[in-house]
C-alpha positions as CSV (number, residue, x, y, z in Angstrom):
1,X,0.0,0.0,0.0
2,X,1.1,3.5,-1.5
3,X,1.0,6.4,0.8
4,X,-0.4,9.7,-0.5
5,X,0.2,12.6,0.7
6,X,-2.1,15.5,0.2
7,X,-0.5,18.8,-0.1
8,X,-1.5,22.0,1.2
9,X,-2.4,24.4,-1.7
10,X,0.3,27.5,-1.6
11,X,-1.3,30.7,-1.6
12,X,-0.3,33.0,-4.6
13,X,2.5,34.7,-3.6
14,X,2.1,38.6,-4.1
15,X,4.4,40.6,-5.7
16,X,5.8,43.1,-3.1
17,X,6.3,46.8,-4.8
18,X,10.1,48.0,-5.1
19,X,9.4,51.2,-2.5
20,X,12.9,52.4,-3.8
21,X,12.4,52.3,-6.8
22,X,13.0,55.8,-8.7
23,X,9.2,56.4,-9.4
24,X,8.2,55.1,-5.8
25,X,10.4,58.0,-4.7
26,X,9.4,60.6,-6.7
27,X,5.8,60.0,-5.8
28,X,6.4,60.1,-2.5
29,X,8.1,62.8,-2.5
30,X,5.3,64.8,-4.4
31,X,3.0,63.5,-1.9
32,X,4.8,64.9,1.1
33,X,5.1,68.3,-1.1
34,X,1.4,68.6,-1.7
35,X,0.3,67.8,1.8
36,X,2.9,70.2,2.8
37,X,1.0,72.9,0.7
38,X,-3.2,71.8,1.9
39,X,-2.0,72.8,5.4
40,X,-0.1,76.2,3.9
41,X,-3.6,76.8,2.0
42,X,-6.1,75.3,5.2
43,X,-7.5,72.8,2.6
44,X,-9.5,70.3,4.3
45,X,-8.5,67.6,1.4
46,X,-5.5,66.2,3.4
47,X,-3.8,63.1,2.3
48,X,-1.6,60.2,3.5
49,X,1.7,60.7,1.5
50,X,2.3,57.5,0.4
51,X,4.7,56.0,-2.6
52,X,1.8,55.2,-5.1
53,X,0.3,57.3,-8.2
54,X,-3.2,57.8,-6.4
55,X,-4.7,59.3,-3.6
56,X,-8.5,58.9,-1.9
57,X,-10.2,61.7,-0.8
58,X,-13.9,61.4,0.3
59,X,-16.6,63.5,-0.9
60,X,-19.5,62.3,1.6
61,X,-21.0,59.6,-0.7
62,X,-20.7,56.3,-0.5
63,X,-18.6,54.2,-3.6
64,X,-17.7,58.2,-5.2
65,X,-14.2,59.6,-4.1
66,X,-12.0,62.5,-5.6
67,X,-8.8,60.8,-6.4
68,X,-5.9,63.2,-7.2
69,X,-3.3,61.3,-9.6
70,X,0.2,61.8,-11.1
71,X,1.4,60.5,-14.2
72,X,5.2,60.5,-14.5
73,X,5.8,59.3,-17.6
74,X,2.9,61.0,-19.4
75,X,3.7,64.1,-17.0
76,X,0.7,65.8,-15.8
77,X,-1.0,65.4,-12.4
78,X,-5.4,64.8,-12.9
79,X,-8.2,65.3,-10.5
80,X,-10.8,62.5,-10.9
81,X,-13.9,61.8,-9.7
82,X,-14.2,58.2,-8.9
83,X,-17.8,56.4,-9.4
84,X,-17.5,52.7,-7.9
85,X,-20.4,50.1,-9.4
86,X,-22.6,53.0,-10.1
87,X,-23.3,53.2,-14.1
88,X,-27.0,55.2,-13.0
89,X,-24.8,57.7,-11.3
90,X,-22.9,58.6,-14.0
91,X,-25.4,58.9,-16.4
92,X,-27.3,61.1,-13.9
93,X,-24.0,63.7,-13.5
94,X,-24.0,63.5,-17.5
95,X,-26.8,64.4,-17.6
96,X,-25.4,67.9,-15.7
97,X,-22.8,67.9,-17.5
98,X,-22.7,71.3,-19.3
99,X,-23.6,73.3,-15.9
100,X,-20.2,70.9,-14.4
101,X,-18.2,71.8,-17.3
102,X,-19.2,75.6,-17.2
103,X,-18.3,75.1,-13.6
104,X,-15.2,72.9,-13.8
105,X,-13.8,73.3,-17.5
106,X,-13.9,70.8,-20.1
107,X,-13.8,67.5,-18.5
108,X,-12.8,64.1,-19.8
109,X,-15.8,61.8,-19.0
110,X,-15.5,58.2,-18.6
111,X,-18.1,55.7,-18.4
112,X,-15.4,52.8,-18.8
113,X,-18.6,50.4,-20.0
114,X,-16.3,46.8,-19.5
115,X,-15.4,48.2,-15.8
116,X,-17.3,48.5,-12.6
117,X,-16.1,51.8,-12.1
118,X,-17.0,54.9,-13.8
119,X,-14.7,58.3,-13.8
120,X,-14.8,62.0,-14.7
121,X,-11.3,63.9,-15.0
122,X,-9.5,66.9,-15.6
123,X,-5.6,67.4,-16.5
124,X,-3.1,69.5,-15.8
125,X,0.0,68.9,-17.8
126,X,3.4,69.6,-15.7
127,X,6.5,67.4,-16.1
128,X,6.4,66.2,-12.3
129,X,9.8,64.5,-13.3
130,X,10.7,67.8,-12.0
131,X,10.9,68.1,-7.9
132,X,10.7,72.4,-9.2
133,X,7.4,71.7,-10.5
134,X,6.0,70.1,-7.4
135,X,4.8,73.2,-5.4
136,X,3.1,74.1,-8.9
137,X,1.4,71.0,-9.6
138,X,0.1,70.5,-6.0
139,X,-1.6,73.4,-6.0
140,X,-3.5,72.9,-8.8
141,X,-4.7,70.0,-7.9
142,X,-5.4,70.8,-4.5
143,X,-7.5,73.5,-6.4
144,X,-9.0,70.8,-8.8
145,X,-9.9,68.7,-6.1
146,X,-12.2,71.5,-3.8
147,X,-13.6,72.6,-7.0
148,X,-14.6,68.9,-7.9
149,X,-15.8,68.7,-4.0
150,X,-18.0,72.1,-4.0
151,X,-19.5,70.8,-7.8
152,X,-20.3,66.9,-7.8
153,X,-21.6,67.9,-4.2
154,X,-24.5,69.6,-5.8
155,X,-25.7,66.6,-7.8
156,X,-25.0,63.7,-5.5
């Protein structure tokens, strides 16, 4: 008689992020710059600096978030507003759209119709390669963000 031996599956291993890794760095280092500048400007959109391209900020409604981004290689930093598993909700803010926009500025809206998610977003292009630009950048899209805040407020 054979003995078997049944083995434990192994979990999938994740893949750890390389936190010194040049980009991990720089994103870090833009997100200690622009929470440096909310409490120069009183904003009440304070962040965790963390090494990542995203941020959460809430907004008061459940599954919608402003997410301020950067984008390194493509060099610009974006405001977005985030709609999580709410296709309705995005059609009901599209349905605002030109008072937002006249509000806001041209936006870039995103249904994203093979994702859960939905998002609305504005650009600023600045090469954020460049630590100058940082104090810049930050304060645009500190701007961005309490602009998005006051507006989507209105129709959530």
């Amino acid at each position: 008689m054979t003995k078997t031996t049944q083995e434990t599956p192994q979990p999938a291993l994740k893949s750890k992020k390389n936190l010194n890794a040049p980009s991990k760095v720089l994103q870090l280092k833009y997100w200690k710059k622009y929470s440096e500048i909310c409490l120069k400007l009183k904003s009440d959109l304070k962040i965790k600096p963390a090494p990542q391209h995203w941020q959460t900020l809430s907004i008061g409604k459940a599954g919608v978030s402003i997410t301020p981004t950067i984008n390194t290689k493509n060099k610009y930093v974006a405001c977005e507003l985030l709609i999580a598993n709410d296709k309705a909700l995005f059609h009901s803010l599209l349905e605002h759209k030109k008072a937002i926009e006249k509000s806001l500025g041209k936006l870039d809206w995103q249904e994203l119709p093979e994702k859960k998610s939905s998002r609305i977003r504005q650009v600023f292009e600045i090469d954020v390669t460049d630590e100058a630009s940082f104090e810049e950048a930050a304060k645009v899209q500190i701007k961005m963000a309490e602009a998005f805040k006051v507006e989507f407020k209105k129709y959530l």
